[in-house]
C-alpha positions in Angstrom: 19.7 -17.6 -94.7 22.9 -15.9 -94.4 24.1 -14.0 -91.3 25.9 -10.9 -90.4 28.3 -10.5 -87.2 27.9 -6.5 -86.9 30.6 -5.2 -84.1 30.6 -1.7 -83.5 34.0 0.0 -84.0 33.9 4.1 -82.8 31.2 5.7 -80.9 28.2 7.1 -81.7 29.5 10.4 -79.5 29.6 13.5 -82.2 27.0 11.9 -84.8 23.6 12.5 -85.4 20.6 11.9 -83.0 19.5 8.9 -85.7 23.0 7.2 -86.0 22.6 6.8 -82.6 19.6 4.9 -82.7 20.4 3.0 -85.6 23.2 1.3 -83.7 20.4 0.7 -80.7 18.3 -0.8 -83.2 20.8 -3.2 -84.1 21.3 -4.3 -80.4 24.8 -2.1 -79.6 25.4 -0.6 -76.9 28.8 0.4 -77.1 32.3 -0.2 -78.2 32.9 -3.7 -79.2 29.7 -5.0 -79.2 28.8 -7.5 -81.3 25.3 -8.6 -82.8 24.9 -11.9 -85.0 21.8 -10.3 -87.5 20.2 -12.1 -90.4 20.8 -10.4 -93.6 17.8 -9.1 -94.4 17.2 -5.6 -96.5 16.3 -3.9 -92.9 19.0 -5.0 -91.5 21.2 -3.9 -94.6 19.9 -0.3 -94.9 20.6 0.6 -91.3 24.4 -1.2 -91.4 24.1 2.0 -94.7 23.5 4.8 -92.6 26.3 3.5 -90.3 29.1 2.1 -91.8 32.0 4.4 -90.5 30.9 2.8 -87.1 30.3 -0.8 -87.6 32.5 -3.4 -88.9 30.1 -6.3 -90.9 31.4 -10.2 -91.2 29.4 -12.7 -92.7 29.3 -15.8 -90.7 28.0 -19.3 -90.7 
């Protein structure tokens, strides 16, 4: 299965209370931090509600 490097680009400081916690549930914790993820719908829908904050790569 395929797998996504997800690094965190601008801060979650001026968005909503869930952005925030979408970017905890994928395992950052603050600027340019980086989580290797499987690709997986879950993981897809909440890279979705936070994609002006994260920067996705797929890697091997």
């Amino acid at each position: 299965m395929a797998k996504l490097k997800i690094t965190q680009i601008k801060s979650g400081i001026g968005y909503k209370q869930n952005q925030k916690e979408t970017l905890r549930s994928l395992g950052l914790k603050r600027m340019h931090d980086s989580v290797v993820q499987e690709d997986r719908p879950e993981i897809r829908g909440m890279i979705n509600t936070v994609p002006h904050l994260v920067q996705v790569e797929e890697v091997d």
